[in-house]
Residue, then its C-alpha position, 0 to 999 in steps of 0.5 A: x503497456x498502459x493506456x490511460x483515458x482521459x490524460x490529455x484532458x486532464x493536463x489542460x484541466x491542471x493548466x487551467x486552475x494551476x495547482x488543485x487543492x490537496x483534497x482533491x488529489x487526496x481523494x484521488x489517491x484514495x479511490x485508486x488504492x480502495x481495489x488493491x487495498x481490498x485484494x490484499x485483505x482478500x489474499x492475505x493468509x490466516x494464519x493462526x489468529x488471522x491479526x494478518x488479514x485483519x491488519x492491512x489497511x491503506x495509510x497516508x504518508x505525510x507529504x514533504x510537499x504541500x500538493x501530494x496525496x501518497x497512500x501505501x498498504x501498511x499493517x495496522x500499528x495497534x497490533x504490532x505486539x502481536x507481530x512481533x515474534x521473538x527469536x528463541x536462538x540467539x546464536x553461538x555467542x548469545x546476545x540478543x536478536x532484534x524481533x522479527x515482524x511477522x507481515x514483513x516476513x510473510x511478504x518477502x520471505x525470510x533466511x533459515x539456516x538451509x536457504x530462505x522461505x519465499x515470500x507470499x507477496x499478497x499485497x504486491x501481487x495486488x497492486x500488479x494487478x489493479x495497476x492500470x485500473x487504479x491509474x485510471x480511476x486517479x484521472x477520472x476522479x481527477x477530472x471529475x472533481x477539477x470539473x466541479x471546481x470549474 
């Protein structure tokens, strides 16, 4: 189970000022993905070149809604030719096979013809980790900057 500090005080500091401005909750979300996002550099295999380690970083998804700030853990797009690995059998029938993404793979796993390879979940592993820790830098963070404001 998760305690939080701070949340009660936090909820009046929204009632008071209504909505925060978005850069306020950007900057929260930030903070509180930087531990996660740094395990997961740290934890993530070598491999042969190492692009896998050097490609994780933590992205903003663009919000539907004006008051949101989501970060995901996402691999960087200007190696994605150098994940992308072709697959050498394409089968009885021939045909072409869709490439396989090499970070997805080495995350969850992927079939072979005698079962499946497990996946290695560096980066869910994590953000298990750091769950409660990153919340509460969130509130305090919050907190902080809606003190300011106010």
């Amino acid at each position: 189970m998760i305690t939080l500090d701070g949340l009660d005080q936090l909820e009046q500091q929204f009632e008071l000022i209504g909505k925060p401005p978005k850069r306020i909750l950007t900057k929260a979300a930030k903070a509180g993905m930087a531990k996660p996002l740094l395990e997961a550099r740290q934890n993530a295999p070598v491999g042969k070149t190492g692009m896998l380690k050097r490609g994780v970083h933590s992205i903003q998804e663009t919000p539907n809604k004006r008051n949101k700030g989501v970060y995901r853990i996402n691999w960087w797009a200007k190696y994605s030719d150098n994940y992308r690995k072709r697959i050498k059998n394409a089968g009885i029938y021939g045909g072409k096979k869709n490439p396989a993404y090499y970070p997805q793979s080495v995350e969850w796993g992927y079939p072979t013809k005698h079962g499946k390879v497990a996946g290695k979940y560096f980066v869910r592993a994590a953000i298990e980790a750091h769950q409660a820790e990153s919340l509460q830098i969130v509130i305090d963070t919050l907190s902080e900057e809606i003190e300011k404001l106010l």
